[in-house]
C-alpha positions in Angstrom: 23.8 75.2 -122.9 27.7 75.8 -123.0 28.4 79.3 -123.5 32.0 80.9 -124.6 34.0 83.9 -124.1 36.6 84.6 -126.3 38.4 87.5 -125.7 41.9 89.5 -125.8 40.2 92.4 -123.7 41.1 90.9 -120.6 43.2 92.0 -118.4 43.9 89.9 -114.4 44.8 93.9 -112.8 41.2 95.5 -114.1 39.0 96.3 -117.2 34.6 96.5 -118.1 34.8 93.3 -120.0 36.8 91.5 -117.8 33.7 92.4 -114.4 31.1 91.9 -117.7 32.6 87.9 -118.0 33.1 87.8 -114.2 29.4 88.8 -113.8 28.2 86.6 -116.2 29.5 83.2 -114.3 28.1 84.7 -111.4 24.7 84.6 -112.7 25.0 81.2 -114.5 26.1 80.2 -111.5 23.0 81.0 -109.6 20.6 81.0 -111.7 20.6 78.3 -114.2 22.1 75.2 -115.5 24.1 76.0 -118.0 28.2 76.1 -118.2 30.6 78.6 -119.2 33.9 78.7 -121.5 36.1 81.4 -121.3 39.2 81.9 -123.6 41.7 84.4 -122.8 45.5 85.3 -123.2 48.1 84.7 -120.2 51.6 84.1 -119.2 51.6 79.7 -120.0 49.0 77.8 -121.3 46.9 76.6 -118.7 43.4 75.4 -118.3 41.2 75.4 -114.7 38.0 74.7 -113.8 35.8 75.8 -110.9 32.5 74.1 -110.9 30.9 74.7 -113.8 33.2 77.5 -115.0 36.2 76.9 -117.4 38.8 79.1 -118.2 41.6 78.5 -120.9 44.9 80.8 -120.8 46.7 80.9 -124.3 50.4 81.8 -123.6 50.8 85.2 -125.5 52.8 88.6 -125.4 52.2 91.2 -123.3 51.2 94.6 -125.0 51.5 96.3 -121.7 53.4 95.9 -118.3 51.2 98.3 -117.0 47.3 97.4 -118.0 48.3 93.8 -118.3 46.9 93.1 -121.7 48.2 90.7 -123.9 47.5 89.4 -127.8 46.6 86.3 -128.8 48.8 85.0 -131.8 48.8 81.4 -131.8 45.2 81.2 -132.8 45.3 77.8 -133.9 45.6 76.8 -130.3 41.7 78.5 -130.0 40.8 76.3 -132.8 42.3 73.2 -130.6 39.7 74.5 -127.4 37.1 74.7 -129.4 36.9 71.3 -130.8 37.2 70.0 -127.4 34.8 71.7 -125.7 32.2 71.7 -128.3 30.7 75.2 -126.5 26.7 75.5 -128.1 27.6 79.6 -128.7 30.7 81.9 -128.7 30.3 85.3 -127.7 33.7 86.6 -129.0 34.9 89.9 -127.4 37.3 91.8 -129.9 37.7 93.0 -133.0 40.9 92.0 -134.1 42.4 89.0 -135.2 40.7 86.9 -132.6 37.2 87.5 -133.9 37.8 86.6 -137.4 39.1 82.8 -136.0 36.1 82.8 -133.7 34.2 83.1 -137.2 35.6 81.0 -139.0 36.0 77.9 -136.4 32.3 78.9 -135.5 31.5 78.1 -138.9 33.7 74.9 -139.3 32.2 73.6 -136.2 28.9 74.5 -136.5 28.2 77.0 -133.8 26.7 80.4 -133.8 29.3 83.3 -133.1 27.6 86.8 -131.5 29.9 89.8 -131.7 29.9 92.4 -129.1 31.1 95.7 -129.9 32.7 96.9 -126.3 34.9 99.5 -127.8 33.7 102.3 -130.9 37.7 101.9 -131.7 37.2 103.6 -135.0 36.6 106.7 -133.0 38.9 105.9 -129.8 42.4 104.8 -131.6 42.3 105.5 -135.7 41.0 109.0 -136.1 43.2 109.7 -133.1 46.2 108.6 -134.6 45.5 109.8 -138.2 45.0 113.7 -137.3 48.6 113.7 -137.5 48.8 113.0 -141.5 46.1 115.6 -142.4 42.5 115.8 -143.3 42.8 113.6 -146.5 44.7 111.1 -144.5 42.2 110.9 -141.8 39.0 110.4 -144.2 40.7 107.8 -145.7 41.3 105.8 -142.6 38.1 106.3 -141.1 36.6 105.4 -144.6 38.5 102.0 -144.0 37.8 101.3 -140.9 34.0 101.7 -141.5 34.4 99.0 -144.4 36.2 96.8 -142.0 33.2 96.9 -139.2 31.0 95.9 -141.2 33.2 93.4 -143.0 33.3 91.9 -139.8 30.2 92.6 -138.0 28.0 91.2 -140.6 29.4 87.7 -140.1 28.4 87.1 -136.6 24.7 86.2 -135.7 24.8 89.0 -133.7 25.9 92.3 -133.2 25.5 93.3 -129.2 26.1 97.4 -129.1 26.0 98.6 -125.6 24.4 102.2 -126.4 21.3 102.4 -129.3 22.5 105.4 -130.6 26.1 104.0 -131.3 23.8 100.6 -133.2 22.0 103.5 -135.0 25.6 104.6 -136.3 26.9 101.5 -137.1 23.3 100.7 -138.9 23.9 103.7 -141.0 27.6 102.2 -142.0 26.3 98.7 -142.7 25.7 96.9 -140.0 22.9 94.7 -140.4 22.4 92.7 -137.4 23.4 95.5 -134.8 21.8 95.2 -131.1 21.5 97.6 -128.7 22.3 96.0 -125.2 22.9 97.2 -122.0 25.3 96.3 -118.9 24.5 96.3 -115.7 25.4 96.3 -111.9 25.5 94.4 -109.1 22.9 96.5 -107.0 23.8 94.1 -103.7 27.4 94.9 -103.6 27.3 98.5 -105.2 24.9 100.1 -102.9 24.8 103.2 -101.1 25.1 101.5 -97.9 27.2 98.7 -97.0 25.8 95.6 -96.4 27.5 94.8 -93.1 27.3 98.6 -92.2 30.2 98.8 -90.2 32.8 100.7 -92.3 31.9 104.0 -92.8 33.1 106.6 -95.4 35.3 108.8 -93.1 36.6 105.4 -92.3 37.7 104.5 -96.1 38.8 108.1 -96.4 41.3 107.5 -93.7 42.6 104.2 -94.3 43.7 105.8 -97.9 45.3 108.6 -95.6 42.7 111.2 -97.7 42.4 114.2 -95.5 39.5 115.1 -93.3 37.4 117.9 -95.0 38.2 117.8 -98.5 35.6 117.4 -101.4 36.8 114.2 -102.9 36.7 113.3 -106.4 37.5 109.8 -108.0 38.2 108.3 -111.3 38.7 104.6 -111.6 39.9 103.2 -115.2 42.2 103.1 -117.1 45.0 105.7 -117.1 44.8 106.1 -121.4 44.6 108.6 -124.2 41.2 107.2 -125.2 40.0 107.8 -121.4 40.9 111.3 -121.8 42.7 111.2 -118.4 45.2 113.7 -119.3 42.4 116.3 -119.1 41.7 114.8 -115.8 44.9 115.5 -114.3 45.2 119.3 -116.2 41.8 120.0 -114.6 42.4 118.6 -110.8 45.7 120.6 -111.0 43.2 123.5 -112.3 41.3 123.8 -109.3 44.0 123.0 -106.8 45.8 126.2 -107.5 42.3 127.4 -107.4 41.6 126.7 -103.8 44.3 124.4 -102.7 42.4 123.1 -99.6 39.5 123.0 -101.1 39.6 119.1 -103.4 41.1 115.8 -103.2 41.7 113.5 -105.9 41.3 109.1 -105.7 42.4 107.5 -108.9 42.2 103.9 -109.3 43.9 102.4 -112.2 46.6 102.3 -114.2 48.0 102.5 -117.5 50.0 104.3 -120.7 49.6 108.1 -119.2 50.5 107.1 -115.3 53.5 109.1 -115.8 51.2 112.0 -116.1 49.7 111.4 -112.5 52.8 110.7 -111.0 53.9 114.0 -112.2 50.4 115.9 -110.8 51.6 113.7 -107.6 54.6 115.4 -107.3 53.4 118.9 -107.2 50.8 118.0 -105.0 49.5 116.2 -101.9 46.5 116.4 -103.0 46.3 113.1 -105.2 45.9 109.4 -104.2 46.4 106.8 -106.5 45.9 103.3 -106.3 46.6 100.9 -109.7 44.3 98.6 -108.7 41.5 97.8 -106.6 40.3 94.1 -107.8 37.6 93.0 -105.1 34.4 94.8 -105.8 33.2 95.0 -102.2 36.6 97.2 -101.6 35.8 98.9 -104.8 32.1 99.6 -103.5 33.4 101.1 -100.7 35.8 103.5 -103.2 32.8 104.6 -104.6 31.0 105.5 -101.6 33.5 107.3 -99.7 33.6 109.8 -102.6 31.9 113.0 -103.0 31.6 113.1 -106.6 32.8 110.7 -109.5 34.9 112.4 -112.2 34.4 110.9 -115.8 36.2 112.8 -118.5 35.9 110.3 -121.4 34.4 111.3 -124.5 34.7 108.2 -126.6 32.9 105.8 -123.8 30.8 103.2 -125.7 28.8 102.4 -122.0 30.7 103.8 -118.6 30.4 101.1 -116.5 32.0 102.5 -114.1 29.5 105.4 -114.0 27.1 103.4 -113.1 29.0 101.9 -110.3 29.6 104.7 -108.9 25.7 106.2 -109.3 24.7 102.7 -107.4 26.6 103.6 -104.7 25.0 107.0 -104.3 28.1 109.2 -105.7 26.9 111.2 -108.3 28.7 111.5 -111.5 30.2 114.6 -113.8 32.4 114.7 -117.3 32.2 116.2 -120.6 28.7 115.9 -122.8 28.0 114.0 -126.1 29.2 110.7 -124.9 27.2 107.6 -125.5 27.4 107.8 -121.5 25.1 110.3 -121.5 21.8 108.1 -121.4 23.5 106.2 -118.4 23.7 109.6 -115.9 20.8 110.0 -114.0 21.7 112.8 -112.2 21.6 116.4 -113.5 23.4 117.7 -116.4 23.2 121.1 -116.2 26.6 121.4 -114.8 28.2 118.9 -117.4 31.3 120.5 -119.4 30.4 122.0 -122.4 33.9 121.4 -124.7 36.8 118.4 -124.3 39.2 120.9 -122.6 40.9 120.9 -118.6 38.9 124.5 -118.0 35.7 123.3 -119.1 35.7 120.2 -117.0 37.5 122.1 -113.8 34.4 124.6 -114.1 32.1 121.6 -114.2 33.6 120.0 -111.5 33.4 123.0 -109.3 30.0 124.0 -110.2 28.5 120.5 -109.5 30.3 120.6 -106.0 28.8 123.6 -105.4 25.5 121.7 -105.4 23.5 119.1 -103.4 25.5 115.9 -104.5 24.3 113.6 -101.8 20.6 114.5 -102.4 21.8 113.9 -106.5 23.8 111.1 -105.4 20.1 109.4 -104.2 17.9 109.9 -106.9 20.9 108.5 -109.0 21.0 105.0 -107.0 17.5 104.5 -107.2 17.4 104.7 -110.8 20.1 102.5 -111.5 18.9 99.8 -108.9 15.1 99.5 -111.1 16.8 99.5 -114.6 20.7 97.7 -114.6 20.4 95.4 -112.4 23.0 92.4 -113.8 20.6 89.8 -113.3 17.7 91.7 -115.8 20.8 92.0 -118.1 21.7 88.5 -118.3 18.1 87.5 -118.7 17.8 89.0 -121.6 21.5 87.9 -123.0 20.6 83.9 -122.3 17.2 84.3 -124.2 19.4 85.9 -127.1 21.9 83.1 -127.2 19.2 80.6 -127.3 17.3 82.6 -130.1 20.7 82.4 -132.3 21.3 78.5 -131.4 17.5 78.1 -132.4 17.8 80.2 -135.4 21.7 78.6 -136.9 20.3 75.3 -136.4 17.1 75.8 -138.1 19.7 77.6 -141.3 21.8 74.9 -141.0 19.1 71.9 -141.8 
């Protein structure tokens, strides 16, 4: 079996879809005997192969100079790949422009397209943005956009949702081939002891120059207004005037709102920020050097990185009525109750007030019995075979 990516979600500096694809090749790698495609923007057109592993760049713009992402406008030239490489299923990753041509040179060439709906962008970008023309404005948009998802959705095979209740939603809109499916973790790597154990967490903490003593908290993602970072920042600068030697803050990422952390950074010490961190044993080590993992996204359609962090034994705290929510295994009680930079400080301080090491245990444990990646990817090859089983049978 020849399986394809196809994605504009990809970005070389960080991102959930691009570890998901990463991931993937690891486990087709090692565990069967199948072969992978993966389509994505870049600077020049370029193809490479490693093994059993393909991976097409499509020279396109860049949207950002900071999260790296690029769009993919020449689609004829992912019309071109696909002929070649005759892939037996095409997962396609977006829903813009690129998922419509997957569909439609799917259905030219005769191979089953599965959607995956990483981003609820409905809720993340449009409502957003149309707030600012009113109430009338903003049904109408959201009206639209519903129409559009399912305008889409309903032509892939298809439909992977990474939360059930967000496949219950788009159910209710019109989705008729929505499946819930989750992502996972590499439990060898994101563990809450290192493999080797030689470097230990005061050690990480003083290689990123992070004072002795403090009660560390860490975000890693993007720096965006659909991560809600900006309530972050407010709520870190919050409890720092607080008790100003009492909490330390790692980020790890970058993006459209960095200019709001660079400006926390300059009223403070206090704040460490790296824009990247690309190797996940490095990234493991992040994790566990931390006391407690900050999350304040309220539009998350999974939180990978939640689970990362829980794997590694640092317990997790952000704002409720997330799809995240089914994903944190440690206790709630201290979650923030409202979207706002008091709320979450409050959180934050209350849950540090607790025992986060003992949460942080009970949270690995969990994760380890029900995300592993390779329990994941099971499932996702038996549902790729299912829709090459069932488009060949409709196609006789």
């Amino acid at each position: 079996m020849k399986i394809c990516d196809l994605t504009q979600f990809y970005s070389p500096v960080s991102g959930g879809v691009k570890r998901y694809v990463h991931e993937k090749v690891r486990y087709l790698n090692a565990h069967t005997d199948d072969s992978h495609l993966l389509i994505i923007p870049g600077e020049r057109d370029e193809r490479t192969q490693d093994g059993r592993a393909t991976v097409y760049t499509i020279r396109s713009p860049l949207l950002s100079r900071t999260s790296r992402y690029r769009a993919i406008v020449r689609l004829g030239a992912i019309e071109r790949i696909l002929e070649a490489e005759r892939p037996d299923v095409i997962e396609s990753g977006d829903p813009y422009q690129v998922a419509w041509k997957a569909i439609a040179s799917g259905r030219a060439l005769g191979i089953p397209v599965i959607g995956f709906y990483h981003s609820h962008f409905p809720e993340a970008y449009l409502r957003t943005a149309a707030r600012h023309l009113g109430s009338t404005a903003t049904e109408w948009v959201m009206d639209a956009s519903r129409r559009y998802v399912c305008s889409l959705y309903n032509r892939f095979e298809r439909t992977l949702v990474p939360s059930p209740a967000l496949g219950r939603l788009l159910t209710d809109w019109g989705v008729n081939n929505a499946e819930p499916f989750d992502l996972g973790v590499d439990t060898a790597v994101f563990r809450p002891e290192p493999a080797n154990g030689t470097e230990t967490a005061a050690d990480t903490r003083a290689g990123l120059g992070i004072p002795a003593g403090r009660i560390l908290l860490l975000y890693v993602g993007r720096l965006a207004q659909e991560k809600n970072t900006r309530t972050l920042f407010d709520a870190f600068e919050w409890l720092h005037q607080s008790d100003p030697a009492r909490y330390h803050l790692l980020v790890v990422g970058d993006g459209l709102q960095r200019r709001s952390l660079q400006a926390l950074q300059a009223e403070t010490s206090q704040v460490t920020w790296l824009s990247s961190c690309i190797d996940p044993g490095a990234l493991a080590r992040i994790y566990r050097c931390a006391d407690c993992f900050v999350h304040p996204g309220v539009q998350e359609t999974f939180g990978l990185v939640t689970l990362e962090s829980q794997a590694c034994g640092t317990p997790v705290v952000g704002i409720r009525g997330s799809y995240m929510d089914r994903i944190i295994f440690s206790d709630q009680q201290h979650w923030a109750r409202e979207n706002t930079a008091l709320s979450l400080a409050e959180a934050i301080a209350q849950a540090c007030a607790g025992d986060l090491e003992s949460a942080g245990r009970g949270a690995s444990e969990a994760v380890r019995i029900r995300y592993s990646w390779n329990l994941v990817f099971e499932r996702l090859f038996g549902i790729y075979r299912e829709a090459i089983a069932t488009y060949n049978r409709s196609d006789v």
